[in-house]
C-alpha positions, -999 to +999 in steps of 0.1 A: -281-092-669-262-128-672-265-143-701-285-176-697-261-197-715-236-187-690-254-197-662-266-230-673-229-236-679-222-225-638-254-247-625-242-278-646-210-271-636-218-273-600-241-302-602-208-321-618-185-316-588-213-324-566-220-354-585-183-366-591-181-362-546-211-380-540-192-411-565-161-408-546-176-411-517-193-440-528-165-459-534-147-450-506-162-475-486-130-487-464-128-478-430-090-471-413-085-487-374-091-451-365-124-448-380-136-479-364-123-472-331-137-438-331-169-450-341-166-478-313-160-447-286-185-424-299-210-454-298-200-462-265-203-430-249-241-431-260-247-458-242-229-449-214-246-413-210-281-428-213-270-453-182-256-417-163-292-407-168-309-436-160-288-438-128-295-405-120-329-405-121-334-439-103-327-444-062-311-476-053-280-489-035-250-480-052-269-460-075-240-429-061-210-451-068-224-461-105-231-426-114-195-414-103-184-447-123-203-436-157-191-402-153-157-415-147-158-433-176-173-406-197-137-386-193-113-416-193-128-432-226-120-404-249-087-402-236-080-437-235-088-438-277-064-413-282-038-428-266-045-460-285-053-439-321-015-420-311+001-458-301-010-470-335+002-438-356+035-448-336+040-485-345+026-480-378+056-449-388+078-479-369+072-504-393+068-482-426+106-469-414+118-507-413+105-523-440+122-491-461+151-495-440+152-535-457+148-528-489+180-500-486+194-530-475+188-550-501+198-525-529+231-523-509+239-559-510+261-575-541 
């Protein structure tokens, strides 16, 4: 049988590195482009897969072409915010690689 000091130790050591994530967390509070961008897409797709149902379920002109439209959307949007999210990553290694290309520039210069 364990000894009970020993597992104190364990339990209070696990309540301490849940503790020290949920502060880390906490102060982590600053979202990247990314984040906000995914968020944006993920809140759009709600939306836009509660209008594919309410389309579907309702009969009126041009209900056919909407629901091809949402569904459209529904594949294009995802892709779309990748393309952007891959577009940034890009121009952002762009500009990290110029401004250390200045300042080798700058240590070059007499």
């Amino acid at each position: 049988m364990p000894d009970k000091n020993i597992m104190r130790n364990i339990v209070s050591a696990l309540k301490n590195k849940k503790l020290k994530g949920k502060i880390s967390m906490k102060n982590n509070k600053k979202r990247t482009p990314k984040q906000f961008a995914a968020l944006l897409c993920v809140i759009i797709l709600v939306l836009l897969y509660l209008v594919t149902l309410i389309v579907a379920c309702l009969d009126f002109p041009g209900a056919g072409k909407m629901f091809a439209a949402c569904l459209l959307t529904t594949i294009a949007l995802p892709i779309l915010l990748w393309l952007c999210i891959w577009f940034y990553g890009l121009m952002k290694d762009r500009q990290a690689a110029a401004a250390e290309g200045l300042s080798d520039r700058d240590e070059k210069m007499p």
